[in-house]
Structure formats: C-alpha cells, structure tokens
NUMAR-720673 format. One record per atom (N, C-alpha, C): residue in one letter; x, y, z. Coordinates in pm, whole numbers, padded with zeros to 5 digits, always signed. Example, Ala and Ser with C-alpha at 12.3 -4.5 7.8 and 13.67 -1.06 7.14 Angstrom:
BEGIN
A+01319-00569+00780A+01230-00450+00780A+01320-00330+00780S+01285-00225+00708S+01367-00106+00714S+01290+00003+00787
This chain:
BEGIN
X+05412+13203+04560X+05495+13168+04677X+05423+13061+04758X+05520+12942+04787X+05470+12852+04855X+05418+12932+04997X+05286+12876+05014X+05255+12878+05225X+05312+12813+05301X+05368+12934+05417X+05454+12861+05484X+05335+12773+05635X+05384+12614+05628X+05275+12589+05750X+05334+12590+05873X+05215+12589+05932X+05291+12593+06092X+05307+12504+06107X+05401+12502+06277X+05519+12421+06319X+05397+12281+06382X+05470+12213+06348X+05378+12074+06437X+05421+12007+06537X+05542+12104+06578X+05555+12075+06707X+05603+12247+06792X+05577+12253+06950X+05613+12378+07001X+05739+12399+06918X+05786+12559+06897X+05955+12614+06875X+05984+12726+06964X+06068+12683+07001X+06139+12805+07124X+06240+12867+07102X+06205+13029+07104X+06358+13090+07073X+06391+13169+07216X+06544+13102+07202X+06610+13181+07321X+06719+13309+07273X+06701+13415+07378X+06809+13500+07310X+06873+13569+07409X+06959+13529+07377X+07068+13590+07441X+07200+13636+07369X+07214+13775+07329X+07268+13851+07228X+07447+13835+07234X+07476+13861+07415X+07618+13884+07414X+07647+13848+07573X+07710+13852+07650X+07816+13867+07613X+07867+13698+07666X+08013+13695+07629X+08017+13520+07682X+08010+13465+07803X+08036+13540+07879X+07992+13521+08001X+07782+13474+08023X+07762+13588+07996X+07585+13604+08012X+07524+13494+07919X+07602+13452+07802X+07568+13369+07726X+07598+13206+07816X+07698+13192+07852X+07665+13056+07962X+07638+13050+08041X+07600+13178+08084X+07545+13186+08238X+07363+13129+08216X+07325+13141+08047X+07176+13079+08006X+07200+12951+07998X+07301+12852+07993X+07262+12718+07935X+07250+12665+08038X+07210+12658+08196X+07121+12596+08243X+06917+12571+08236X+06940+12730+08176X+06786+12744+08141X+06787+12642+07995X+06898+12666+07923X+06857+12561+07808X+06835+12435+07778X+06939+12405+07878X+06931+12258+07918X+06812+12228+07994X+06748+12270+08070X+06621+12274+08118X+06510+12278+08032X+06508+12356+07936X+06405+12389+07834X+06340+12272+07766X+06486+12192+07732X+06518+12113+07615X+06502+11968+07669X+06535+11959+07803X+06499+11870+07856X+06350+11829+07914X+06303+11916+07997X+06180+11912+08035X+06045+11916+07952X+06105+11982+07827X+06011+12000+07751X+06026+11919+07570X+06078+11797+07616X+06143+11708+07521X+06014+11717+07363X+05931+11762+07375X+05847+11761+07220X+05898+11878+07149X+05934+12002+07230X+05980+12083+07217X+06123+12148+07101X+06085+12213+06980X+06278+12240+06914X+06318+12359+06967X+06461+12385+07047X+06482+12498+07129X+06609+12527+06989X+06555+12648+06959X+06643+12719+06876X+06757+12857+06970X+06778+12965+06939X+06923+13004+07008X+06970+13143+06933X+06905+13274+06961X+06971+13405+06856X+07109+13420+06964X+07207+13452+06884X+07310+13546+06966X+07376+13614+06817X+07479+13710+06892X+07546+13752+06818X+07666+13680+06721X+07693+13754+06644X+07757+13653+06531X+07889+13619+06589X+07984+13709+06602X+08108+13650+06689X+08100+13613+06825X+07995+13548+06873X+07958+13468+06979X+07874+13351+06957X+07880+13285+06817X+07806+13189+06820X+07877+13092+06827X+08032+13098+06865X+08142+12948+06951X+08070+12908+07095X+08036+13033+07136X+07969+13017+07272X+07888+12883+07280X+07806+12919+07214X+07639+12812+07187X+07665+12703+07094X+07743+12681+06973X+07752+12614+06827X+07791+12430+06865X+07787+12449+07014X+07822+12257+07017X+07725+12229+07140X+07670+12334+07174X+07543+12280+07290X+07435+12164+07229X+07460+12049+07270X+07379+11979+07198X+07200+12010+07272X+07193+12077+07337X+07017+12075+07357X+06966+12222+07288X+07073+12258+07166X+07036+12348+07080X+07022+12291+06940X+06882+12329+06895X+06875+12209+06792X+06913+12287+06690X+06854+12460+06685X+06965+12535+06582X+07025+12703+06637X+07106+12743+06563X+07163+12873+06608X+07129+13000+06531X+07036+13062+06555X+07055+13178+06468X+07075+13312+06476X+07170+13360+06395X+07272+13491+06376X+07214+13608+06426X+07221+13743+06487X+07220+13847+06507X+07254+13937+06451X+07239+13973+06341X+07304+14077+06270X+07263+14223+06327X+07325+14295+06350X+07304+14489+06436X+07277+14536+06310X+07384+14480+06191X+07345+14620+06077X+07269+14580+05957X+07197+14472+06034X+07043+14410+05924X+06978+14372+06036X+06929+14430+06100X+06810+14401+06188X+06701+14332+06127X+06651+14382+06002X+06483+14361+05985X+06537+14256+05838X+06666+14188+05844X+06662+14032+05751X+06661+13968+05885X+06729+13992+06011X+06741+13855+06135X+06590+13868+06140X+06486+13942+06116X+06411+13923+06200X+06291+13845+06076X+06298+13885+05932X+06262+13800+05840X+06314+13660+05859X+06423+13614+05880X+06458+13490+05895X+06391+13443+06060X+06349+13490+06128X+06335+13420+06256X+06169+13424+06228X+06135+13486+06156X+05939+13484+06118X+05903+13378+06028X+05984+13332+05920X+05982+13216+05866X+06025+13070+05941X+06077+13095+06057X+06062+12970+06148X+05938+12937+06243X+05884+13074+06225X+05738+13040+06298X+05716+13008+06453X+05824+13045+06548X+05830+13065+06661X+05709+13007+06742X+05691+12941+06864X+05568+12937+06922X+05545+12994+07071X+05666+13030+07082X+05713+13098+07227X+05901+13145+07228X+05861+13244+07268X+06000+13351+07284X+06041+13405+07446X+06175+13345+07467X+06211+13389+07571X+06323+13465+07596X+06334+13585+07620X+06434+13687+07578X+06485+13693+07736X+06657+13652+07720X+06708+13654+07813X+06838+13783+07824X+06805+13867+07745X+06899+14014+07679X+06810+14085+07781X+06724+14122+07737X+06585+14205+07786X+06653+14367+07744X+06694+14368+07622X+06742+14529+07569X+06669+14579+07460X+06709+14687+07435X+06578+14711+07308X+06622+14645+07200X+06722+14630+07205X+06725+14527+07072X+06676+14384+07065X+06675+14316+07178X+06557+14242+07202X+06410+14245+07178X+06404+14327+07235X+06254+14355+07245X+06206+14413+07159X+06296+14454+07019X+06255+14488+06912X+06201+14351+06835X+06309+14266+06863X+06318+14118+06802X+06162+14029+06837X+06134+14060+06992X+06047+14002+07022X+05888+14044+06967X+05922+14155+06989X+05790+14273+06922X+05747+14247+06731X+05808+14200+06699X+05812+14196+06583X+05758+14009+06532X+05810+13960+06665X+05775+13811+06601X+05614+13809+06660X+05550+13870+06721X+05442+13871+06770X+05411+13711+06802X+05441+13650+06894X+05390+13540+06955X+05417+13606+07150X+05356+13438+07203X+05375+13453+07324X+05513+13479+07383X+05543+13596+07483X+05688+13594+07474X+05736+13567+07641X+05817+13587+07733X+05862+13550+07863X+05969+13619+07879X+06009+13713+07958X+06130+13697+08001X+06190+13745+08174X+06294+13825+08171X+06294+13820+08381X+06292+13963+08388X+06331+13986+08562X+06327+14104+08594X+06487+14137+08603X+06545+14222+08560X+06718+14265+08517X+06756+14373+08684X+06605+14426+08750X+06668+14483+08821X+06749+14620+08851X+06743+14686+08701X+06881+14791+08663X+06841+14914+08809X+06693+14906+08819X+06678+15026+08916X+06757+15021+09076X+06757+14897+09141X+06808+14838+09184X+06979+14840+09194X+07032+14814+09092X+07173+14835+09081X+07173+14953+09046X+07125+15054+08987X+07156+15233+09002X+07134+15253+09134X+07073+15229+09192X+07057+15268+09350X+07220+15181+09428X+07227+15099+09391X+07367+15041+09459X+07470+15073+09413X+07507+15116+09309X+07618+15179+09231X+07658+15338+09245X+07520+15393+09290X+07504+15560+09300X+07518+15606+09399X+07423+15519+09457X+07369+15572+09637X+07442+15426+09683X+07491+15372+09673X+07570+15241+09766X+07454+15189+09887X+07325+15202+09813X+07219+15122+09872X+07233+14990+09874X+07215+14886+09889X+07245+14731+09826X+07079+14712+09869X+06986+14684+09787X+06897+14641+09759X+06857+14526+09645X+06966+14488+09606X+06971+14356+09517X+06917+14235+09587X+06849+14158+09503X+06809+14015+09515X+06886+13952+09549X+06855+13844+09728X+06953+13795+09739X+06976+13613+09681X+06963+13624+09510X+06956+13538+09403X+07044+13598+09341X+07119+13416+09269X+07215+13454+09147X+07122+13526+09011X+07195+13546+08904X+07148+13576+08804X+07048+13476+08731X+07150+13358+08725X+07064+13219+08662X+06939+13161+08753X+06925+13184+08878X+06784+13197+08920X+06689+13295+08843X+06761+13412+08878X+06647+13500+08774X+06612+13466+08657X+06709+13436+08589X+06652+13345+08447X+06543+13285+08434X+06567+13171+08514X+06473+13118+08506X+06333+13148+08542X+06294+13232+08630X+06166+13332+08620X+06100+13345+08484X+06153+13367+08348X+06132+13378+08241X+06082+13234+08192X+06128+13129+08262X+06034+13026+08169X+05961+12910+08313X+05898+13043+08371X+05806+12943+08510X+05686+12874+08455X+05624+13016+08337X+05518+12987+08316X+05524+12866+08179X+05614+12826+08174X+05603+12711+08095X+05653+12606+08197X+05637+12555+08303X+05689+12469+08383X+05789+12392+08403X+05888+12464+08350X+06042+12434+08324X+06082+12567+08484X+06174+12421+08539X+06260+12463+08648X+06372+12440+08670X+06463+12472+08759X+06564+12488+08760X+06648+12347+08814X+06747+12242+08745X+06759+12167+08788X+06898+12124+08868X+06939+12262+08883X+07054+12286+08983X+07181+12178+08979X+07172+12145+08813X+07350+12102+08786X+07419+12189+08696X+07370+12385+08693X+07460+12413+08683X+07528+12460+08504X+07636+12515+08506X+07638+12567+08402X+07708+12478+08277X+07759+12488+08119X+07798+12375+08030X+07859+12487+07952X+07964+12435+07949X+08064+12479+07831X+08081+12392+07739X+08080+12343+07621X+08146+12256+07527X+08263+12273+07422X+08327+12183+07442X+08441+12223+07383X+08484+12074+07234X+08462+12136+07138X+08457+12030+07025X+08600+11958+07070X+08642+11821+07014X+08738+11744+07052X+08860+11779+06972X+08821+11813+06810X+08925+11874+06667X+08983+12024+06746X+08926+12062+06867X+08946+12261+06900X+08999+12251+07023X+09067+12191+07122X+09071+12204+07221X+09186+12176+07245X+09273+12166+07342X+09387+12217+07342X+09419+12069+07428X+09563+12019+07362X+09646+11859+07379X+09744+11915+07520X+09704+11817+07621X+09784+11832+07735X+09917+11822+07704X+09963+11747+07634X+10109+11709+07601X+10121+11861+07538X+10081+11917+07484X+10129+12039+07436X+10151+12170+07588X+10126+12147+07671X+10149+12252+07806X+10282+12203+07818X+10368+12338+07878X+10502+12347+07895X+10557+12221+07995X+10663+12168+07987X+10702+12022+08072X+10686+12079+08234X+10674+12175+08262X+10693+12191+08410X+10530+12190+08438X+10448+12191+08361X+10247+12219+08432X+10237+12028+08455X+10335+11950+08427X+10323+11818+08430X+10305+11789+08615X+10269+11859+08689X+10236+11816+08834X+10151+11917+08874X+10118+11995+08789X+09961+12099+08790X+10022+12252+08799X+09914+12319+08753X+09934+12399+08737X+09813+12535+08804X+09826+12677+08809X+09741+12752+08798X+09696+12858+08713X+09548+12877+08658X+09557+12927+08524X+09491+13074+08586X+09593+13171+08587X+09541+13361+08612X+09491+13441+08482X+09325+13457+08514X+09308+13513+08365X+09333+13683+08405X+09382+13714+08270X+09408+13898+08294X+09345+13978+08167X+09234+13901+08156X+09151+13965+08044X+09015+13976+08103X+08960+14083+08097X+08784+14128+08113X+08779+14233+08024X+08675+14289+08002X+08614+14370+07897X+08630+14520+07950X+08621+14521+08098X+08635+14604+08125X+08779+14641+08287X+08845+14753+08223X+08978+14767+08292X+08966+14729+08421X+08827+14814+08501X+08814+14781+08684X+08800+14671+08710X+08768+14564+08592X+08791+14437+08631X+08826+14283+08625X+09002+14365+08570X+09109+14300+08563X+09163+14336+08651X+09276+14207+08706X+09358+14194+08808X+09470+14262+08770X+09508+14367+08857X+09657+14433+08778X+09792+14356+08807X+09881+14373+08732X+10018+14328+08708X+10040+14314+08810X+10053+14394+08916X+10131+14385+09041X+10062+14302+09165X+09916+14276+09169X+09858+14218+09199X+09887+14034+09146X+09904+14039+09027X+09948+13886+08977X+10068+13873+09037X+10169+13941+08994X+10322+13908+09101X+10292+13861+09205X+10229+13937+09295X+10257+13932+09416X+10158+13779+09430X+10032+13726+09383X+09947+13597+09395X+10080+13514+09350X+10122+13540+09293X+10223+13449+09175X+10298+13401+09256X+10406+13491+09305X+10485+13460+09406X+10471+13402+09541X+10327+13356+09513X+10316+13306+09669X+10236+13145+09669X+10255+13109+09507X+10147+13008+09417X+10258+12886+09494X+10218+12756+09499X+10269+12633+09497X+10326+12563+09366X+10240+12636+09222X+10232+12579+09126X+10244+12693+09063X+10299+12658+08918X+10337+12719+08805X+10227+12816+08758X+10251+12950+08701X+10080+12946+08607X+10083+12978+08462X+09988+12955+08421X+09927+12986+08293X+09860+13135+08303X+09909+13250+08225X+09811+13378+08230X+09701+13336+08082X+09619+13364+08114X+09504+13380+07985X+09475+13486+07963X+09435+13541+07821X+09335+13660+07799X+09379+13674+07638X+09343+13735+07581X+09295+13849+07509X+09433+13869+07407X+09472+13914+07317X+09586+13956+07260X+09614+14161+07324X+09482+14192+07370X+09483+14317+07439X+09542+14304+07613X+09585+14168+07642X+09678+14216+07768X+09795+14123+07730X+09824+14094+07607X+09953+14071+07572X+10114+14104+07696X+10103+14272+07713X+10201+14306+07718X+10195+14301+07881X+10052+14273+07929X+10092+14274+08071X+10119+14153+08166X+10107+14033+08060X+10113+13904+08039X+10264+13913+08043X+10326+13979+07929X+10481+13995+07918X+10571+14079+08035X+10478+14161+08113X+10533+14237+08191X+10526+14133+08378X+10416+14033+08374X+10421+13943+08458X+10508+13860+08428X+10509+13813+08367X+10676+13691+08315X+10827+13736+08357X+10819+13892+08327X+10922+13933+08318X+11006+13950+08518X+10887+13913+08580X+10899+13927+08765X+10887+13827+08824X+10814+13713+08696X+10799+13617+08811X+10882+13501+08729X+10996+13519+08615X+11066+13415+08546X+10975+13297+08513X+11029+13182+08489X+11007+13062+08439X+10878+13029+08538X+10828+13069+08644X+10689+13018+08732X+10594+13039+08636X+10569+13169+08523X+10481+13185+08456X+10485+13162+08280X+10409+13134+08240X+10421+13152+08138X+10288+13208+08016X+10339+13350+07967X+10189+13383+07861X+10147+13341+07768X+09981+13302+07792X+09901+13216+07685X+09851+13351+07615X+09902+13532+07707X+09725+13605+07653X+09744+13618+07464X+09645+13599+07367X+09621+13596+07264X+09726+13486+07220X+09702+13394+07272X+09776+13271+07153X+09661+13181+07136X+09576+13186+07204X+09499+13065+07224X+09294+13125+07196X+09277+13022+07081X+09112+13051+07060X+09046+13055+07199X+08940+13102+07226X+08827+13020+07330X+08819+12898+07374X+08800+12815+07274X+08787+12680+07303X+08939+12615+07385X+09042+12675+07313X+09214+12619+07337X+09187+12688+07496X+09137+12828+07510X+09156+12850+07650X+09083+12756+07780X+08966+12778+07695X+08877+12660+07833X+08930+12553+07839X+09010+12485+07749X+09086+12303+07769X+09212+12370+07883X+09215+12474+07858X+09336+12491+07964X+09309+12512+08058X+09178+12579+08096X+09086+12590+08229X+09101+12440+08281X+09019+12377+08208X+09024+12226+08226X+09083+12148+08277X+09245+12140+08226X+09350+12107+08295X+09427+12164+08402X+09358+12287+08465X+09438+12368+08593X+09380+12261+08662X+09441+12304+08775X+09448+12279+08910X+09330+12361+09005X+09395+12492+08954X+09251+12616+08998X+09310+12677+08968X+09142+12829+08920X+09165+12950+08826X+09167+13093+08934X+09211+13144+08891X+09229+13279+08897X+09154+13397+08872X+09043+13488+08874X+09009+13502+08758X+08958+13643+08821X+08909+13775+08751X+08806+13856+08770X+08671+13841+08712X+08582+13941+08781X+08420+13875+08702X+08390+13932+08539X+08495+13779+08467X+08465+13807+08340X+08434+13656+08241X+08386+13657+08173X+08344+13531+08095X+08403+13384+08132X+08579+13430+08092X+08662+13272+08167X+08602+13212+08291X+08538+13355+08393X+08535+13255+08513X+08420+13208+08499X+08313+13232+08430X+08186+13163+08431X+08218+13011+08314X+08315+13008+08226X+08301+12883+08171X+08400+12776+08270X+08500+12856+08361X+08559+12797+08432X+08471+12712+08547X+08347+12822+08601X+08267+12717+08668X+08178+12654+08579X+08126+12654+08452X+08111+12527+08392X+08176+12445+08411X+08278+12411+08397X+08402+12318+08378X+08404+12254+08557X+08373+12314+08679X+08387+12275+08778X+08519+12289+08783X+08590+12406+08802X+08698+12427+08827X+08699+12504+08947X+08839+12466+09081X+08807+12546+09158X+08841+12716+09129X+08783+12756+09162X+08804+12931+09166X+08769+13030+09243X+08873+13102+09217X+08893+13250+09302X+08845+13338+09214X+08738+13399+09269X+08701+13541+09192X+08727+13596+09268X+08821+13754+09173X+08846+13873+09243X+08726+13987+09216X+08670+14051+09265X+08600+14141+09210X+08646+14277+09242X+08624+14356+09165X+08724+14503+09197X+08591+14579+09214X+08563+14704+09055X+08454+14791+09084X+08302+14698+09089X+08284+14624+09076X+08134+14535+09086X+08146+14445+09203X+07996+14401+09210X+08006+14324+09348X+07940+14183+09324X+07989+14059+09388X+07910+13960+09354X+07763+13957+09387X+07704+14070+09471X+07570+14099+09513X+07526+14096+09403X+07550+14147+09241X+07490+14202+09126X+07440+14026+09102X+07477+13915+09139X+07400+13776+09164X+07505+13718+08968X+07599+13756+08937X+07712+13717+08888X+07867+13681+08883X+07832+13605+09041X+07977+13536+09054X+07922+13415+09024X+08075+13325+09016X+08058+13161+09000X+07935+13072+09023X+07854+13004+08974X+07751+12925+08977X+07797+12793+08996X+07809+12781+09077X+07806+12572+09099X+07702+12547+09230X+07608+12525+09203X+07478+12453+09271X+07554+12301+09349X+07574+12301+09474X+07580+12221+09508X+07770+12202+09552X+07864+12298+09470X+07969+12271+09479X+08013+12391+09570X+07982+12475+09637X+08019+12587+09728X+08144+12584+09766X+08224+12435+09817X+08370+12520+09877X+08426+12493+09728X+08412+12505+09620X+08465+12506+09495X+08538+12648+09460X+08432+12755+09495X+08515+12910+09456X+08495+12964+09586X+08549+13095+09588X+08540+13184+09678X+08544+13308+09627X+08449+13392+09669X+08456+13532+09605X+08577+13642+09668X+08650+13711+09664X+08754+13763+09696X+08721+13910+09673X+08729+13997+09814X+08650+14158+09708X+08721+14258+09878X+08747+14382+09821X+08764+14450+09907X+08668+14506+10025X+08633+14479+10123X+08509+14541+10205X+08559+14580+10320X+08519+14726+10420X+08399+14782+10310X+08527+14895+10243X+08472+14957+10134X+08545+15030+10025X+08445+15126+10039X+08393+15244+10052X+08293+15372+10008X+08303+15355+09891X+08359+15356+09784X+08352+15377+09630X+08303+15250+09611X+08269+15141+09619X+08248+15024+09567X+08104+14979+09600X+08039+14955+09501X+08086+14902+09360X+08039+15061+09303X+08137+15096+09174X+08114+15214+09130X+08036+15230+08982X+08054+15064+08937X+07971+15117+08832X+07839+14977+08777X+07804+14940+08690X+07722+14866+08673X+07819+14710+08580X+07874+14747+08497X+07956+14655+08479X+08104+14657+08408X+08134+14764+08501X+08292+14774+08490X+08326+14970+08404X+08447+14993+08440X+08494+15124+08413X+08602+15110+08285X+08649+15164+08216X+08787+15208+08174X+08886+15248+08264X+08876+15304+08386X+08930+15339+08463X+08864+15390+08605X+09000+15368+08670X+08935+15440+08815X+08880+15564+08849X+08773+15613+08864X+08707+15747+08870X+08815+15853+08994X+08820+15748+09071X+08955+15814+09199X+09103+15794+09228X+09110+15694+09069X+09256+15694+09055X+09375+15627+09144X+09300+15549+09243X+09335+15511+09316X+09337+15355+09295X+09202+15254+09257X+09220+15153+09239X+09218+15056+09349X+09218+15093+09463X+09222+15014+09598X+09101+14916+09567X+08996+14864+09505X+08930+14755+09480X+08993+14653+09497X+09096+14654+09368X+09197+14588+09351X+09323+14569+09406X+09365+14648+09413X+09480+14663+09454X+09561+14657+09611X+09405+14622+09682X+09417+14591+09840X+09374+14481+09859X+09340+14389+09781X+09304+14258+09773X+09437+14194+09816X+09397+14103+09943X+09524+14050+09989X+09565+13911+09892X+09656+13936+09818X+09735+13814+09794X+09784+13712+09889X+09794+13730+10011X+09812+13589+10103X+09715+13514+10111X+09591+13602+10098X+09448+13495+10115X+09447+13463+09989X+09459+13490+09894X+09377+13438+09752X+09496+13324+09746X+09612+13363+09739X+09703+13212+09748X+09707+13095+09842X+09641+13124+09941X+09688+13037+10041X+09512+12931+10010X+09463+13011+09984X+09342+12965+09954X+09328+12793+09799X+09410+12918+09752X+09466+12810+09597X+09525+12735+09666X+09573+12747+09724X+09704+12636+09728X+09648+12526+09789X+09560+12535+09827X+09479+12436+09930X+09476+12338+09781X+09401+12368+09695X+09349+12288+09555X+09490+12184+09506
C-alpha cells in the first residue's frame, strides 16, 4: 500500500451535520476561514440530504458526506485526507466522535444547553446577549480568523432556481412570500394566523413549505381566494429561495427559510411562538437591522417552553402564536 503523505498545505474540516438552517447560519465562519486564511483548503462534513445546503459555496473547496449508518467508513474517508485542524460546529456526540477519532488539533464553541434548560424550565433568561454566529466564531479565534460582519450566503446554482416569468401574472408588482413549514409544529404559523396577516397584506402571497403543510397551504387559499397562492411541496430548496429572492418581504417562523431568507437580504418578519430569539437564532444581517423584526408574544409564563420546538402545545392553548397581532406584522410588511 502506497504512503499516504501529508498535506503541504493547512486542511480544515468544518462540520456542521444538520440542520439547514444551522448549516447557513456557519457560512459566515466559512467564508471567513477561507478567506483570511487563503493558503488554507476548507473542506465541509454535513449530512447527506443536506449537502444542497453547502454544494455551490464556492469558499468550500470540498464536501464530505455523513453517513449515521457507517460511521467508522465517514470517518476512514476523512483520515485519508489528513486533516490539520478541525472545527466542529455540531458540538454532539456524533461530532465529537468524528473529531476524537481524527486526532488532530480540534476548536469548537460554547452551545450553552445549561443555560437554555434553565430558560426553558425555570424561565430564567440567562442566555448570551450574542447571536449564534458570534458564538461560532469563538471556535476559530484561536486561529485568527474573525468575524467580518457581511453576514450570511445562500447559493443558488443558475440551471436550479426558479424563472420570474414563471410566478403567477398578478406577483408582477410584488409580492409576499409566508413560509408555513418548520420542523417543528410550535413553530409554524397557524392557518388562522396566515388569514388573518393575509388579509391585511398590500400584496399577493406566495405560501412556502414542505409537501407536509400541503393541506394547510390548501386550507389558506381556500379564505383568502386568488390573494394567495400554494407553492408548499412544489418547489426544491433552491426553486424556494429564488422565490425568497423575488418577494418583496418574508414571512416566516424560526425555521431554515428565514435564515436563507436573511442570506438573501430579504426584509423579514420572524414570528416566534414556543422559542425565543434570546436562544441568539433570529435573522442575522450585520449592519441591516431595520431589515427584520422579531415578532413574539411577551410576556407569556409558558414561553419559551422548549429548546427547539414541540409537536404540540403542552397547554393546548397555543397563545405563542396565536396572540401574535396580525395588524403589527402586516402593517409592518407593508411598509416594504
């Protein structure tokens, strides 16, 4: 067997496993990495049906796979690249299995979880008053890469993205795009909550999400006629963010869309239901502040109830959401 030699120049692996949101909420650290440290090849683990996320970042020179149910081939393949520094931006044991195993110098941040159990349990708020992507970057101080505060990057290949001429003839004087997809139920905007924003919009909207809120996509159309129309599950990732692109301003709860939406510099409304933007994961635009506005019920006793989202309301009640004034979140849009 040939010897494998070492690298002759630094190699950096970044990892960040899931989810799409958390995954662009890193490419300011990458772009930083890659930039500042130009001798440098910044390589990129995530998970396999998340490597659209990362696969056109050009300050990723390569991408490699995550496999859960071959752990110890990802981690044969990432030992034959010969790593020279590892910066784990997951910080889970499956990380830190990854990292443990490549035995080089490794970096990463402080996540805080004790912190948010105390604010989620005991409704202490002792959170950092820093976004997330500050914390990030903590993980690569000691390589003298800092933070260069333009912010987050979505890319969207030119063959994948979605033809303006293809939006319905009425988004032809703008439009607003309401996403009704998150991962988790407490924090999606409910049906009746969209009506009522809907009905009070200047402009047409676009719903986004998921082929899993299909029907509530269909059940908003069905109240607010021809003002709306459903994109949820017609449209890839990439087709959705070109449609981000072309709003006017988004809509959104704290779920992935709105973080590529503030890539994109789109204005936006985050709603937040059971989580709080304190957890330092609302919208990121450095420099662009009246761009979004966070939108959240206060004060609520139950809130925030869990760490990142419920299946359901523990009190059945839902008032997170569901007392969120629609005159402000519209009147707010409408400004855009």
């Amino acid at each position: 067997m040939d010897e494998i030699q070492p690298p002759s120049q630094p190699k950096i692996l970044i990892i960040r496993l899931s989810s799409i949101g958390d995954i662009v909420l890193t490419t300011p650290v990458i772009r930083a990495v890659n930039e500042q440290l130009p001798e440098a090849e910044v390589h990129f683990l995530v998970r396999k049906d998340l490597v659209s996320v990362v696969e056109n970042n050009p300050h990723i020179h390569k991408v490699h796979i995550y496999d859960p149910e071959n752990v110890s081939q990802t981690i044969d393949e990432l030992r034959r690249e010969q790593f020279t520094v590892v910066i784990d931006l997951q910080k889970t044991l499956r990380s830190r299995k990854v990292v443990r195993h490549l035995k080089v110098p490794s970096y990463t941040f402080l996540k805080h979880n004790l912190s948010k159990w105390i604010c989620y349990r005991l409704k202490m708020n002792g959170m950092p008053e820093t976004h997330i992507v500050e914390r990030y970057f903590e993980a690569v101080k000691e390589l003298n890469v800092h933070n260069d505060h333009k912010g987050l990057e979505f890319y969207i290949p030119e063959n994948q993205g979605f033809d303006e001429d293809d939006l319905p003839m009425m988004f032809d004087d703008g439009f607003v795009a309401i996403v009704l997809a998150a991962q988790h139920f407490t924090k999606r905007i409910p049906v009746s909550k969209v009506v009522e924003i809907g009905s009070i919009l200047h402009k047409p909207i676009m719903l986004l999400g998921g082929k899993d809120v299909f029907e509530e996509g269909e059940q908003v159309v069905a109240q607010l006629g021809e003002r709306a129309t459903n994109g949820c599950g017609k449209y890839t990732l990439y087709q959705s963010a070109a449609i981000l692109q072309h709003a006017d301003c988004v809509i959104t709860g704290d779920t992935g869309l709105m973080h590529i939406a503030a890539a994109l510099h789109k204005p936006t409304a985050a709603i937040f239901g059971s989580t709080i933007p304190e957890y330092g994961y609302y919208p990121y635009m450095p420099g662009e502040r009246e761009k979004f506005r966070n939108f959240e019920v206060c004060p609520l006793n139950c809130r925030p109830c869990s760490k990142f989202g419920s299946s359901s309301c523990r009190r059945k009640h839902f008032k997170c959401m569901k007392n969120i004034s629609a005159t402000e979140v519209a009147e707010w849009v409408n400004k855009f």
